[in-house]
C-alpha positions as CSV (number, residue, x, y, z in Angstrom):
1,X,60.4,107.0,84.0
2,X,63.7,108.2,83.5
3,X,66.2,110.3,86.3
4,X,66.8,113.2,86.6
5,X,69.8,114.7,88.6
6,X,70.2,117.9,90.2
7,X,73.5,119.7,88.7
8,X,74.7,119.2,92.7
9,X,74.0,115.7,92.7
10,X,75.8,115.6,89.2
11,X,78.7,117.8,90.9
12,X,79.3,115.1,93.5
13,X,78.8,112.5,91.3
14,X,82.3,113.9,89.4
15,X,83.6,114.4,92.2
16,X,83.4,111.0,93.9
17,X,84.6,109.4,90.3
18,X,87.5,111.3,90.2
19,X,88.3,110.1,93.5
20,X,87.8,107.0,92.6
21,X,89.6,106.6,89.3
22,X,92.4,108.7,91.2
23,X,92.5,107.3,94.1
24,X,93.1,109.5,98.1
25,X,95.1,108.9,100.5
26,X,94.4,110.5,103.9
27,X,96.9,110.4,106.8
28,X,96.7,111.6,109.8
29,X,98.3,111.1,113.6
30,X,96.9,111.8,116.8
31,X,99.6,111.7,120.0
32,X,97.9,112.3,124.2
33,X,101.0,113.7,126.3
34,X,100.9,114.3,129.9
35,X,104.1,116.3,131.1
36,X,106.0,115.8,127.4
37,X,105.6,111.9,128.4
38,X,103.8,110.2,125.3
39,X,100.4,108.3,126.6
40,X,99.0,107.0,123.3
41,X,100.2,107.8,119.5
42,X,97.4,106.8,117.3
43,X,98.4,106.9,113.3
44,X,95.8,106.4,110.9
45,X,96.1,106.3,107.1
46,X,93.2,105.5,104.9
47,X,93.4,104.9,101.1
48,X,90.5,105.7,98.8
49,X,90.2,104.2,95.6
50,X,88.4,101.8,93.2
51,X,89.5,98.2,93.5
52,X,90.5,98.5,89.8
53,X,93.2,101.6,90.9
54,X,94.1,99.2,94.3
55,X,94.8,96.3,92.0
56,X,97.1,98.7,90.1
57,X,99.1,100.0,92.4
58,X,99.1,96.7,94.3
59,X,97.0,96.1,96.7
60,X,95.2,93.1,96.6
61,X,95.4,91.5,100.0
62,X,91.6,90.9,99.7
63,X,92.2,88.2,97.2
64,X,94.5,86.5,98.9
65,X,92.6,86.7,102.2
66,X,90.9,83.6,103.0
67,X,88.2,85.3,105.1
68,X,86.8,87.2,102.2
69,X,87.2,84.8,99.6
């Protein structure tokens, strides 16, 4: 039986493989303040990519990570 995809489920599927193949980096920081003093500065930055792209542009800290080896 073979599958059939929806041209919206084929859309996505282009989209998340240029992602992939590209790679996304999304970066972001979040501050609290009370009376212009500083509480909590939280700074995120979160990489998207195929381990192929990581290993590229070098990131491979899993490999060398005993707890996932």
């Amino acid at each position: 039986m073979p599958i059939h995809h929806t041209p919206q489920s084929s859309n996505l599927l282009e989209v998340l493989e240029k992602i992939l193949d590209k790679g996304v980096v999304i970066a972001g920081d979040i501050k609290i303040s009370l009376a212009d003093v500083d509480l909590l500065t939280i700074k995120i930055r979160l990489l998207v990519a195929s381990v192929d792209k990581a290993r590229e542009i070098g990131m491979d800290w899993w490999e060398k990570d005993p707890y996932y080896s």
